[in-house]
C-alpha positions in Angstrom: -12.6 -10.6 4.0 -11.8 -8.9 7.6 -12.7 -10.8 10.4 -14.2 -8.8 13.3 -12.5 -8.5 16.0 -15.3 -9.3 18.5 -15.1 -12.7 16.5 -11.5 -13.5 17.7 -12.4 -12.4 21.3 -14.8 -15.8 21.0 -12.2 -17.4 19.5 -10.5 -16.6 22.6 -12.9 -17.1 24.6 -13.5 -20.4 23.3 -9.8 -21.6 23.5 -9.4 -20.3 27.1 -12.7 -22.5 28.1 -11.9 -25.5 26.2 -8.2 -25.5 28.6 -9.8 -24.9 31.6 -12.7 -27.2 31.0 -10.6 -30.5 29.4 -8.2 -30.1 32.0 -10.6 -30.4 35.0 -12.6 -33.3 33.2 -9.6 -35.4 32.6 -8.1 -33.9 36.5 -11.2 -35.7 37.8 -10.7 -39.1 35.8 -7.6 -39.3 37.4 -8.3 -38.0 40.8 -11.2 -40.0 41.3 -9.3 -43.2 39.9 -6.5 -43.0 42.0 -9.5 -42.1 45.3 -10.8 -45.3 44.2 -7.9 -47.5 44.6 -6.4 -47.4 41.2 -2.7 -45.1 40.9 -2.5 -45.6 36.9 -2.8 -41.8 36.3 -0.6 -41.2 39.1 2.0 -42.8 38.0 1.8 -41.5 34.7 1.8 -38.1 35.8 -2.0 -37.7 34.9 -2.8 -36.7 38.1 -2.2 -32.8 38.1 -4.2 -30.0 36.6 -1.5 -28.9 34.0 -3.4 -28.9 30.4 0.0 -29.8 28.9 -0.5 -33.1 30.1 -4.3 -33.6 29.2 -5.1 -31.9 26.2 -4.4 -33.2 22.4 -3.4 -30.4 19.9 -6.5 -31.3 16.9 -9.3 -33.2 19.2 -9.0 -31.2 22.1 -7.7 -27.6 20.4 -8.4 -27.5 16.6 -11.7 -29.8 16.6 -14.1 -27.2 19.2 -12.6 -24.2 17.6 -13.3 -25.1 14.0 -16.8 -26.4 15.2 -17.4 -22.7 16.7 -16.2 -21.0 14.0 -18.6 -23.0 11.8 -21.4 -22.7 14.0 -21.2 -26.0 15.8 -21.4 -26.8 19.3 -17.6 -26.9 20.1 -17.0 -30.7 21.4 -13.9 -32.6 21.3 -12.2 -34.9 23.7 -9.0 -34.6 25.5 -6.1 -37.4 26.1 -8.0 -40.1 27.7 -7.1 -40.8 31.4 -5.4 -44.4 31.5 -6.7 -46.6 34.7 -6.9 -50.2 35.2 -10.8 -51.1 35.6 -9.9 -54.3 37.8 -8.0 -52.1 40.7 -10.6 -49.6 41.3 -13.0 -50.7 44.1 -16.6 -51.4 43.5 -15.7 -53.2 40.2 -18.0 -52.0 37.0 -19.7 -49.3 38.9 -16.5 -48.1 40.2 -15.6 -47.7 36.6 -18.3 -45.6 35.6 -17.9 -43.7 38.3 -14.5 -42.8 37.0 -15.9 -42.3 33.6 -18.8 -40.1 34.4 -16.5 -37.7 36.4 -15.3 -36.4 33.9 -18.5 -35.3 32.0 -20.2 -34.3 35.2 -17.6 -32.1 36.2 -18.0 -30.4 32.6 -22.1 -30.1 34.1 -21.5 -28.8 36.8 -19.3 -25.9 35.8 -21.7 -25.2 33.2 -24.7 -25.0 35.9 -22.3 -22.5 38.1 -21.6 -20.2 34.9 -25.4 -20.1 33.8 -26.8 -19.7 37.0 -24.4 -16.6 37.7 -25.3 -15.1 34.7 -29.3 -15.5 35.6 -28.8 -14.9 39.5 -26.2 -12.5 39.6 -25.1 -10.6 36.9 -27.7 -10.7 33.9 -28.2 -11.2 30.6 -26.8 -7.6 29.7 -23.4 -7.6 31.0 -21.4 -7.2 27.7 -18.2 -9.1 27.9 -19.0 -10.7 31.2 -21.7 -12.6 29.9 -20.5 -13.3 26.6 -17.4 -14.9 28.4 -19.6 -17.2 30.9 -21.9 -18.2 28.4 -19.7 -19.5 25.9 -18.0 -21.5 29.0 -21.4 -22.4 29.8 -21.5 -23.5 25.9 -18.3 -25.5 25.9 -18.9 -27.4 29.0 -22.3 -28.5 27.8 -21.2 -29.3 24.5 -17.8 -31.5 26.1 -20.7 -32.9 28.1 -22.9 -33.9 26.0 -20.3 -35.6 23.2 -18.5 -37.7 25.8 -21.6 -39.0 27.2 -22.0 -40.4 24.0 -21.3 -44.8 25.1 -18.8 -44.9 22.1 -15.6 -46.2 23.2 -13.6 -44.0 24.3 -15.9 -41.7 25.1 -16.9 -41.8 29.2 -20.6 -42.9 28.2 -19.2 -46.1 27.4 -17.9 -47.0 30.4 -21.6 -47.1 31.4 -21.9 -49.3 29.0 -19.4 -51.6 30.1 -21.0 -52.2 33.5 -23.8 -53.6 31.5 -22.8 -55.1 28.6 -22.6 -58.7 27.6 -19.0 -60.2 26.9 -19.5 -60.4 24.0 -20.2 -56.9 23.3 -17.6 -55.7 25.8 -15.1 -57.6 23.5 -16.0 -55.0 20.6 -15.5 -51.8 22.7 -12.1 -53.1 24.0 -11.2 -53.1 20.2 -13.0 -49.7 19.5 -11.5 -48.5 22.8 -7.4 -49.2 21.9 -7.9 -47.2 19.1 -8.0 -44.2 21.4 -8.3 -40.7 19.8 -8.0 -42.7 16.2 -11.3 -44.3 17.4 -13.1 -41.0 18.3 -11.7 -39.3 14.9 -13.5 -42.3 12.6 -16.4 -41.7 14.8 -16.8 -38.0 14.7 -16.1 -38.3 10.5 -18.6 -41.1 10.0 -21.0 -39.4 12.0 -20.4 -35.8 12.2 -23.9 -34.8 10.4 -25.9 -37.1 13.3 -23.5 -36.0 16.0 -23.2 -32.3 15.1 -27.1 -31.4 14.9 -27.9 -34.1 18.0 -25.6 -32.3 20.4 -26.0 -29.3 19.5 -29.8 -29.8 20.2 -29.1 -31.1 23.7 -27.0 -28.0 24.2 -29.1 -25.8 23.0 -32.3 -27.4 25.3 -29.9 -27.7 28.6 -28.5 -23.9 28.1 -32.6 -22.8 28.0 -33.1 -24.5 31.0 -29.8 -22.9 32.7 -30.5 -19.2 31.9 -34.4 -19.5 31.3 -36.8 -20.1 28.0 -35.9 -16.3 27.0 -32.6 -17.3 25.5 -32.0 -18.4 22.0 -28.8 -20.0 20.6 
């Protein structure tokens, strides 16, 4: 069966956001790590915004493209930023601070590419639109997954600041699993996690560009 060809434009599309988007999230791991006292990603090279040396081939390339292609939100995760928790100033909240800029940087790049389309250029500006709103799309969705307090993921570092010890001696074991950790997760729960972010998406992208859009 041919594929169209406006379907490998989103492919594209897709693949061109995903780079851009993963390498500013992890970018602002490491550059608000190293502002916060902590050089871990600096040293490692980590602190730069070449995708080469934040992005994983299958979680943060194959996974969102095969999600879009089978009409899923297109979520992944990229290399996760190293830093040393007990540097950083401000102790736990300084961690989550670090952890939520990388998910809020995928927010607000997703706010700027909706709002353009409803304030500037409109709803009817063929490729233009297509282009921002699937950016729009991938940030939320990037978003939305790594808020998710799963270890790895940046929601857990949230987590962390309030956990018990206990509990915070689980998520370390979770946690050096790495992308191994997030791959489990996503297969054991990929009929919860698909439909659940994809809902969120779908609810923040209406309130972006308005109640008249449908995904």
């Amino acid at each position: 069966m041919d594929i169209p060809i406006e379907q490998y434009l989103a492919v594209v599309i897709v693949l061109v956001s995903v780079l851009i988007s993963m390498t500013m999230h992890e970018a602002m791991h490491a550059f608000t790590s190293n502002w916060l006292g902590d050089d871990t990603a600096a040293r490692l090279g980590r602190l730069t915004l070449n995708p080469l040396k934040h992005i994983d081939p299958f979680s943060t390339v194959a996974l969102p493209i095969i999600l879009y292609m089978i009409n899923l939100p297109p979520f992944g995760a990229a290399k996760p930023v190293p830093f040393n928790s007990t540097r950083v100033r401000y102790g736990d909240f300084g961690a989550a601070l670090v952890g939520l800029a990388g998910p809020l940087t995928n927010l607000v790049l997703a706010i700027v590419a909706g709002l353009w389309v409803r304030l500037v250029i409109g709803l009817d500006s063929g490729i233009v639109t297509e282009t921002l709103v699937l950016f729009m799309v991938v940030n939320l969705s990037f978003f939305v997954f790594n808020m998710i307090p799963f270890p790895p993921l940046d929601g857990s570092r949230v987590l962390y600041a309030f956990a018990p010890d206990a509990v915070r001696d689980i998520m370390n074991r979770i946690e050096a699993g790495g992308l191994y950790s997030i791959g489990i997760f996503v297969f054991l729960a990929y009929g919860f996690i698909g439909s659940a972010v994809g809902k969120l998406v779908a609810d923040i992208s209406e309130l972006i560009l308005g109640p008249s859009v449908f995904f």
